[in-house]
N, CA and C atoms as an extended XYZ file, in Angstrom:
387
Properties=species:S:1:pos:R:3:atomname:S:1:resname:S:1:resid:I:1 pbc="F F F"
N         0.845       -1.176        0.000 N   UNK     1
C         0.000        0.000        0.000 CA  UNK     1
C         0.892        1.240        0.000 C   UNK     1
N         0.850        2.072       -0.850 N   UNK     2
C         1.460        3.341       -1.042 CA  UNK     2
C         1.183        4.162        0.419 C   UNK     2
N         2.507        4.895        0.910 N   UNK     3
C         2.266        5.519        1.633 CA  UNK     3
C         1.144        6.278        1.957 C   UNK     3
N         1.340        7.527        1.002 N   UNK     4
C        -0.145        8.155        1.428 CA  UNK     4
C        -1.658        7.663        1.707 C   UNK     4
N        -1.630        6.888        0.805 N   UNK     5
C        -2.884        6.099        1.013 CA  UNK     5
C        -3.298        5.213        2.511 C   UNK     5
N        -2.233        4.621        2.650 N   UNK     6
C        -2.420        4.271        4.180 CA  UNK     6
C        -2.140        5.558        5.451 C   UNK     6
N        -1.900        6.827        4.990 N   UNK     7
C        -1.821        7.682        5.897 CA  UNK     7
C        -3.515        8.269        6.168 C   UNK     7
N        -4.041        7.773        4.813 N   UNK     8
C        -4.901        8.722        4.918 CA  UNK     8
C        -6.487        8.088        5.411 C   UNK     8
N        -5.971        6.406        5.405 N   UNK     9
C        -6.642        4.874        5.916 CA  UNK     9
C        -6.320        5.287        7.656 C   UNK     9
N        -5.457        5.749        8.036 N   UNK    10
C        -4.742        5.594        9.637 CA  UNK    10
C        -5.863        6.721       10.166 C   UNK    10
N        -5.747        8.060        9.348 N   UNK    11
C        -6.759        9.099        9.971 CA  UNK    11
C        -7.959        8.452       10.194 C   UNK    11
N        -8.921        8.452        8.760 N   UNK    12
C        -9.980        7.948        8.734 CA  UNK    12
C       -10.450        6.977        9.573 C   UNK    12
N        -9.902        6.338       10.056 N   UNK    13
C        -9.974        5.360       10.973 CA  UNK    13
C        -9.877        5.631       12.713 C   UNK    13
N        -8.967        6.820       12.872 N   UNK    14
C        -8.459        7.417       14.146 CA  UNK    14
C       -10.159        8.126       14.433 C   UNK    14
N       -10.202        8.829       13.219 N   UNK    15
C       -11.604        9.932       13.487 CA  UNK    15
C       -12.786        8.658       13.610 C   UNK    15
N       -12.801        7.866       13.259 N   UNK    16
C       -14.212        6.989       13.288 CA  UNK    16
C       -14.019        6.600       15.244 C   UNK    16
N       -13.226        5.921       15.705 N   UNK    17
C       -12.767        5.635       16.962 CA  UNK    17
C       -13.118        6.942       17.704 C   UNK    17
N       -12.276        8.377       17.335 N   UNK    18
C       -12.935        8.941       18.060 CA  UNK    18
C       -13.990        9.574       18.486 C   UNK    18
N       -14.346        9.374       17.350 N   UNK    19
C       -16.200        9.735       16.983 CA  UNK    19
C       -17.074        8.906       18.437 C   UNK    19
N       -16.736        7.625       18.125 N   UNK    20
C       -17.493        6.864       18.782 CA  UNK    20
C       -17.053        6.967       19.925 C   UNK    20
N       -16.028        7.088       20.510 N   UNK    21
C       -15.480        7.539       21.868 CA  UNK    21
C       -16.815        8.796       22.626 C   UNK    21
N       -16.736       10.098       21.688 N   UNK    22
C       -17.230       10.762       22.213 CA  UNK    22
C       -18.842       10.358       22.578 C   UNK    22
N       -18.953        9.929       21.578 N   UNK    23
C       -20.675        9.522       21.132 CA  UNK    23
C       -20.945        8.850       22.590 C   UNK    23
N       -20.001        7.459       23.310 N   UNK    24
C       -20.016        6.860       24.070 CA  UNK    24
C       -19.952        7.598       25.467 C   UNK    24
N       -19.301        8.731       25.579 N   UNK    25
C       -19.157        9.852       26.687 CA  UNK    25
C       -19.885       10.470       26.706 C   UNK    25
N       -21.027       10.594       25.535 N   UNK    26
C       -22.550       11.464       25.827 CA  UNK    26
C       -22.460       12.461       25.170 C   UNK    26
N       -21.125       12.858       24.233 N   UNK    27
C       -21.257       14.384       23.259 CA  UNK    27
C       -22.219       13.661       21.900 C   UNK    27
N       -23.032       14.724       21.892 N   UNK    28
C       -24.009       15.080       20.485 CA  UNK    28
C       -22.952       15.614       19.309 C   UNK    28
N       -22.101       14.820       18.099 N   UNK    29
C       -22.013       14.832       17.218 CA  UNK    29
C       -22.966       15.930       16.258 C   UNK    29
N       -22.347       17.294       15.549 N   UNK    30
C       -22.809       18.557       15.203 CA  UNK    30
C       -22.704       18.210       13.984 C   UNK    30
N       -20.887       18.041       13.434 N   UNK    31
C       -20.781       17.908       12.475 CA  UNK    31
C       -19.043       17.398       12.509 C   UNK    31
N       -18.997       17.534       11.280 N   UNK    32
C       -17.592       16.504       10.967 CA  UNK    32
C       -16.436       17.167        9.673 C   UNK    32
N       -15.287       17.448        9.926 N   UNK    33
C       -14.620       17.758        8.152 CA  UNK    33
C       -15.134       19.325        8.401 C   UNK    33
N       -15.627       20.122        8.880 N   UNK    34
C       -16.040       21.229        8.778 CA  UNK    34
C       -14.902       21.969        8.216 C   UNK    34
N       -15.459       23.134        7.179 N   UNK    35
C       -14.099       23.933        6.494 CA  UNK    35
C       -15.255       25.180        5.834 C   UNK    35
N       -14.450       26.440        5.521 N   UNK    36
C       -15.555       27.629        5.053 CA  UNK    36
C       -15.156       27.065        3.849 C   UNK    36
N       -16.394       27.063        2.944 N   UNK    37
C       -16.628       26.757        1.970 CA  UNK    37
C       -16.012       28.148        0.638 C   UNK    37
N       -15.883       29.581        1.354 N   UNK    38
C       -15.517       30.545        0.669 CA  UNK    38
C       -14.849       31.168        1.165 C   UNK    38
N       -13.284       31.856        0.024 N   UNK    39
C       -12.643       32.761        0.515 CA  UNK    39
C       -11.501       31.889        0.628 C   UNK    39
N       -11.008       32.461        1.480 N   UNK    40
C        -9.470       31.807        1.527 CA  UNK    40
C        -9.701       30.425        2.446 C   UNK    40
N        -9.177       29.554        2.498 N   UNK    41
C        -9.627       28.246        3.015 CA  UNK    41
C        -8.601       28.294        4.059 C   UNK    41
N        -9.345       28.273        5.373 N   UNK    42
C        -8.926       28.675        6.594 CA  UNK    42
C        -8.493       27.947        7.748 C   UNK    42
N        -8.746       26.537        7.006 N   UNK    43
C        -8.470       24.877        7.637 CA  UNK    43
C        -9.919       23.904        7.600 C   UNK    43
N        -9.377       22.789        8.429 N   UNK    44
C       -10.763       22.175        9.072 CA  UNK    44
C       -10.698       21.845       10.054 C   UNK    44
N       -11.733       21.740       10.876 N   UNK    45
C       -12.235       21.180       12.160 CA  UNK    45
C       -12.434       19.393       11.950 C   UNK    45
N       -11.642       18.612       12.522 N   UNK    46
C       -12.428       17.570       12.580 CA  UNK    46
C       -13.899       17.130       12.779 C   UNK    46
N       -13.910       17.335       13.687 N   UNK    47
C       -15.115       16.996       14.796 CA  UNK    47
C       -15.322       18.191       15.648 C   UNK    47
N       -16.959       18.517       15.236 N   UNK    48
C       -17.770       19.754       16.081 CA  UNK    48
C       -18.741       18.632       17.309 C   UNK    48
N       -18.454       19.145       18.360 N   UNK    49
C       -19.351       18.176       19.219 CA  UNK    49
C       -20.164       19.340       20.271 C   UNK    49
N       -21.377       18.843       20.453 N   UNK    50
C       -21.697       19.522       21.724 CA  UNK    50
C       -21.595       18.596       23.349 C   UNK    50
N       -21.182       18.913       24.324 N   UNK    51
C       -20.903       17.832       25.617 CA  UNK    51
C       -22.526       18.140       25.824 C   UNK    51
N       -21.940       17.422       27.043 N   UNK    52
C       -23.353       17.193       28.232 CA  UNK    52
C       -24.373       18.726       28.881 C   UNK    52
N       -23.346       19.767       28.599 N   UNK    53
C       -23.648       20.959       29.684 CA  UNK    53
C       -23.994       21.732       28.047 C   UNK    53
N       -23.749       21.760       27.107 N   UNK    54
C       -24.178       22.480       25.935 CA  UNK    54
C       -23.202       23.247       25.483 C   UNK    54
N       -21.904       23.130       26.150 N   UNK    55
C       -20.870       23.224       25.706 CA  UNK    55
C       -20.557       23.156       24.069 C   UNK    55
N       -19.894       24.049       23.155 N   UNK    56
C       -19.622       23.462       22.167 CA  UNK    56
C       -17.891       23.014       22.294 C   UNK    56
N       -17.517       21.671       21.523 N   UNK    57
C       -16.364       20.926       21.731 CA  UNK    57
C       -15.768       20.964       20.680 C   UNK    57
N       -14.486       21.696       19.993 N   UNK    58
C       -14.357       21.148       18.618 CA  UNK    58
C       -12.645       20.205       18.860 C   UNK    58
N       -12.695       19.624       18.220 N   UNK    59
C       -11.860       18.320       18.334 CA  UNK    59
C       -11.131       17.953       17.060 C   UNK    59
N        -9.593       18.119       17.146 N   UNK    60
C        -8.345       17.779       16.619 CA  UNK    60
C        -8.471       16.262       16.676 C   UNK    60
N        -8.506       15.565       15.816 N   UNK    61
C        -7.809       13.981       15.925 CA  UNK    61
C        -6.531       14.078       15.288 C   UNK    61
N        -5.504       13.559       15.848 N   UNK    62
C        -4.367       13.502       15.508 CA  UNK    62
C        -3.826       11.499       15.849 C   UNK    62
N        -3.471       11.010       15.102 N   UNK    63
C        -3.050        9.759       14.542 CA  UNK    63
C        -1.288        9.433       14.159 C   UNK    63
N        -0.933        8.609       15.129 N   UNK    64
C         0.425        7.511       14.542 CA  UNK    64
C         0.396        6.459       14.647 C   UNK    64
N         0.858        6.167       14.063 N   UNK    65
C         1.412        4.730       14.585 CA  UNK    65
C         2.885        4.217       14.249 C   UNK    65
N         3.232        3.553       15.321 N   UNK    66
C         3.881        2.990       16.154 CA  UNK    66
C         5.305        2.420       15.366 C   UNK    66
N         6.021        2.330       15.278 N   UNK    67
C         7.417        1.602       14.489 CA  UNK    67
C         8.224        0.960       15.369 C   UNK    67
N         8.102        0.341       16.311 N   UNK    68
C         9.387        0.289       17.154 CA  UNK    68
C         9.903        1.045       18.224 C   UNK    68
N         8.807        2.169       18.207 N   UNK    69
C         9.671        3.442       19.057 CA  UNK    69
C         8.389        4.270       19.673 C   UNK    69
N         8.621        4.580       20.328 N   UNK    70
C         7.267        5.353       21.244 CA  UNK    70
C         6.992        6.691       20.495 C   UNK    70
N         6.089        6.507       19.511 N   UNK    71
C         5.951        7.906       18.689 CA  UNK    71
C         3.927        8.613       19.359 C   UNK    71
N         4.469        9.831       19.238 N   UNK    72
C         3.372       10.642       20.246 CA  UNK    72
C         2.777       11.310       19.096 C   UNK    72
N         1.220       11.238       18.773 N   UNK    73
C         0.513       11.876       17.754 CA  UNK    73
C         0.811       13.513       18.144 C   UNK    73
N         0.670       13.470       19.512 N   UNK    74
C         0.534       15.491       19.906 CA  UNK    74
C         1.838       15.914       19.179 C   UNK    74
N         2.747       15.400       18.959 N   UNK    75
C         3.979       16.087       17.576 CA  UNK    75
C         3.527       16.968       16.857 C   UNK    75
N         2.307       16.928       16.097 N   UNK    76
C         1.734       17.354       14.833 CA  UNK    76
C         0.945       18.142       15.204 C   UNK    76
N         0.839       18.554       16.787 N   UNK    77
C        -0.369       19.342       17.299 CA  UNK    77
C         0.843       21.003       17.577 C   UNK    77
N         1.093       21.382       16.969 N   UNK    78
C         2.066       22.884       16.679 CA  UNK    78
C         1.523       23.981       17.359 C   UNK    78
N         2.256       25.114       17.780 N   UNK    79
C         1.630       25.887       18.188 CA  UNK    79
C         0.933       27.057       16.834 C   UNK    79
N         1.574       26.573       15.590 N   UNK    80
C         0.906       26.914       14.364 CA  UNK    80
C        -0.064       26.386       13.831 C   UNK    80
N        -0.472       24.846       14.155 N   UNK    81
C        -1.603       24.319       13.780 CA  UNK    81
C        -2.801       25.128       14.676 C   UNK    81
N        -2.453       25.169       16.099 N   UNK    82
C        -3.482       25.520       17.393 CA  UNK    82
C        -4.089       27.391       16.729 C   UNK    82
N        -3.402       27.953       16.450 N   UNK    83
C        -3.787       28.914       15.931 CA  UNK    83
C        -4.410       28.862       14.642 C   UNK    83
N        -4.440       27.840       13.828 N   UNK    84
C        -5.261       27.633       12.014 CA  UNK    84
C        -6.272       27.207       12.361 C   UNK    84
N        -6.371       26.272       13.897 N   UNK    85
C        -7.690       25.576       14.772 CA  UNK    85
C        -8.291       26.867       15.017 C   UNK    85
N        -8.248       28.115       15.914 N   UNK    86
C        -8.703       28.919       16.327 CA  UNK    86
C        -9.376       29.851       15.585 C   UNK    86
N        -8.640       30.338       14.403 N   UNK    87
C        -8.975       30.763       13.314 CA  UNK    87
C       -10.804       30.187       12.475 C   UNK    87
N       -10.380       29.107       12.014 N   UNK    88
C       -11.584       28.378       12.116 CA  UNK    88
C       -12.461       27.972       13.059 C   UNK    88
N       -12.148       27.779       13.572 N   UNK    89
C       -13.417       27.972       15.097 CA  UNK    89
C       -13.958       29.075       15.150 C   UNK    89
N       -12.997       30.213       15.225 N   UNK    90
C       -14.034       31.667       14.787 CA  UNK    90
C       -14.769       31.867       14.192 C   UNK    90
N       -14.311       31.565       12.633 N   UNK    91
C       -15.255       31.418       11.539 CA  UNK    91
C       -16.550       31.106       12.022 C   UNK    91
N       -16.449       30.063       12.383 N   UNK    92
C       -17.230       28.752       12.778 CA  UNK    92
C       -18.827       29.905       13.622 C   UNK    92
N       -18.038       30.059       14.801 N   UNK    93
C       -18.781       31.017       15.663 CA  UNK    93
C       -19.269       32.016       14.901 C   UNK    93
N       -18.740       32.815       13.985 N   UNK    94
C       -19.219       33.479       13.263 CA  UNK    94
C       -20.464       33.257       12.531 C   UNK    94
N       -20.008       32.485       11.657 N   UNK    95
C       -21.128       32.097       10.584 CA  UNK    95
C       -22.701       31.575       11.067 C   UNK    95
N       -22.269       31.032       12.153 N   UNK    96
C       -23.541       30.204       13.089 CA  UNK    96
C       -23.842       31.271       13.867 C   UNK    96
N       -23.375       32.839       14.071 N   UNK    97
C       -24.030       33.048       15.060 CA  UNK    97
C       -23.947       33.378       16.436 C   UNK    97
N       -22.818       32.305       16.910 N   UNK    98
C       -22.983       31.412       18.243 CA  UNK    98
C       -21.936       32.249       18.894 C   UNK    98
N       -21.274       33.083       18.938 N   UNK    99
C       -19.644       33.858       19.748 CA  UNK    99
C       -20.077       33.786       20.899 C   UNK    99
N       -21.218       34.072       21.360 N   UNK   100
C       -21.741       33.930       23.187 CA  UNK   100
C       -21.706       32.733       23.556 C   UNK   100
N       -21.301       31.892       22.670 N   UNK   101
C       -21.419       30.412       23.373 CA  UNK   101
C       -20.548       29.736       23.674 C   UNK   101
N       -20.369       29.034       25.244 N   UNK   102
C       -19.355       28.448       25.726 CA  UNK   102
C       -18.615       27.358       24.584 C   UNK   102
N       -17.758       27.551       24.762 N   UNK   103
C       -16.764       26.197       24.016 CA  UNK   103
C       -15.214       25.841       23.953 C   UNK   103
N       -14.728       25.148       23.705 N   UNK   104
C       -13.361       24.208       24.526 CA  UNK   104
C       -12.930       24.057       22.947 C   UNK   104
N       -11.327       24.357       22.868 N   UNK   105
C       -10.802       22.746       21.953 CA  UNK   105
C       -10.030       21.751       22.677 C   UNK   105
N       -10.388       20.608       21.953 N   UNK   106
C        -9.421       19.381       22.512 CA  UNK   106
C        -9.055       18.523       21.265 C   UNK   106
N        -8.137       17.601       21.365 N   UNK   107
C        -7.605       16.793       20.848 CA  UNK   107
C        -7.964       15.357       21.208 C   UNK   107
N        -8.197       14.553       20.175 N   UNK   108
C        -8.470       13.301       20.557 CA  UNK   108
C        -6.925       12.300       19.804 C   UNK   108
N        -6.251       11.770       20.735 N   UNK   109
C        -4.965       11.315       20.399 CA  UNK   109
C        -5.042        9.844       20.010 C   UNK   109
N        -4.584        9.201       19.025 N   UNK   110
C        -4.872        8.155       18.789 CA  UNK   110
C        -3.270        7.424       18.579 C   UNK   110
N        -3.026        6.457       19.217 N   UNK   111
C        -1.601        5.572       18.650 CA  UNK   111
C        -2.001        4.082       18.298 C   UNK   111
N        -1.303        3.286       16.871 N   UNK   112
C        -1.897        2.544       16.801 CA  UNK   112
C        -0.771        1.262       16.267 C   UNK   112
N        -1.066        0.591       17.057 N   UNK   113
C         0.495       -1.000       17.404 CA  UNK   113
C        -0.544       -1.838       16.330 C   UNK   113
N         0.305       -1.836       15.045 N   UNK   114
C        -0.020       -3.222       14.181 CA  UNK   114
C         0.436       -4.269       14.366 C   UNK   114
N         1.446       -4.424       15.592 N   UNK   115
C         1.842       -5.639       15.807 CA  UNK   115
C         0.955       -5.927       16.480 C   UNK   115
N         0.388       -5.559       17.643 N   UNK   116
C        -0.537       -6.191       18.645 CA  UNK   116
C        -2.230       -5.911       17.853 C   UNK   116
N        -2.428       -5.339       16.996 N   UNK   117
C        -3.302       -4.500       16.363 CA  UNK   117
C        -4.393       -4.339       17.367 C   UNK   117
N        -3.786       -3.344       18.457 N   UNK   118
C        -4.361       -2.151       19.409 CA  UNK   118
C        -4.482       -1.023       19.135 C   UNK   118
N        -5.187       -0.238       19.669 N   UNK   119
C        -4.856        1.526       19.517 CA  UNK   119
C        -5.660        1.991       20.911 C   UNK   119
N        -4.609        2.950       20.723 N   UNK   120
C        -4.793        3.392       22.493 CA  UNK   120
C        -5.456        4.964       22.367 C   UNK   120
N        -5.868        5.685       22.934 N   UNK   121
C        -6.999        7.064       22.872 CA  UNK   121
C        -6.777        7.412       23.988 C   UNK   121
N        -6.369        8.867       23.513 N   UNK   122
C        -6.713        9.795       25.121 CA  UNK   122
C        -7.052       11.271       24.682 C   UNK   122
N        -7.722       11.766       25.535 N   UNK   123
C        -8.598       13.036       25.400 CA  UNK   123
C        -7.499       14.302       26.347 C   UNK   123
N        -7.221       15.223       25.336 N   UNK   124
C        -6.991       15.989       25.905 CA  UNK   124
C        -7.632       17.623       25.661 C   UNK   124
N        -8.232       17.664       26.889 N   UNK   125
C        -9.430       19.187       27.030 CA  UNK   125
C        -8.561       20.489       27.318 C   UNK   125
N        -9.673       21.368       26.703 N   UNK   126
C        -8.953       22.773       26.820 CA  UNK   126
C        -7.431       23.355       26.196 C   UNK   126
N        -7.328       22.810       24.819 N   UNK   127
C        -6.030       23.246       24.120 CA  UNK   127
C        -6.246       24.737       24.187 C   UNK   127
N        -5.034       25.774       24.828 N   UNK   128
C        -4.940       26.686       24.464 CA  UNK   128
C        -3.859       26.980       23.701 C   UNK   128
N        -3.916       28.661       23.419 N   UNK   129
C        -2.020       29.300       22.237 CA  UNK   129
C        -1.435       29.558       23.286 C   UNK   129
């Protein structure tokens, strides 16, 4: 399998897990892939969630896996990505409306051992810059 193609099999797969993670913790699933459709293209949001309290949640999945060596998905979580996140989240608030409304980013971390073919998940709340 060509690299990219299985990079892009590893996400797809990270975001389905964490989908259902949240789903299983009681967040209401908004939307998914979110991106402004016009203008300069400003990133995407993985996963828009609302929690339990009406919170809105928007959520980074970030995905590795494993070679031999203890590799950490939060690598790829930059303090330049966290700001292209914020950016779009504004938007986001914007377009909907919603700027008075409480909301968090977090990251949903995914690592994944094809030898043991496990993958391990952890939530981390409140990313700030």
């Amino acid at each position: 399998m060509k690299a990219n193609r299985q990079k892009i099999l590893i996400g797809q797969k990270a975001e389905e897990l964490a989908v259902n993670y949240l789903l299983a913790q009681g967040y209401k699933i908004l939307e998914r892939h979110y991106y402004n459709k016009k203008g300069y293209h400003l990133g995407e949001i993985d996963v828009i969630a609302e929690d339990s309290t009406g919170k809105l949640v928007f959520v980074e999945v970030k995905a590795r896996r494993g070679r031999g060596r203890k590799v950490l998905p939060e690598e790829n979580l930059t303090p330049a990505k966290i700001r292209k996140l914020y950016r779009i989240i504004e938007h986001f608030l914007r377009i909907n409306q919603w700027q008075e409304r409480d909301w968090r980013l977090d990251a949903i971390l995914v690592n994944f051992d094809f030898k043991t073919r496990k993958s391990c998940l952890r939530q981390i709340k409140f990313i700030r810059l």
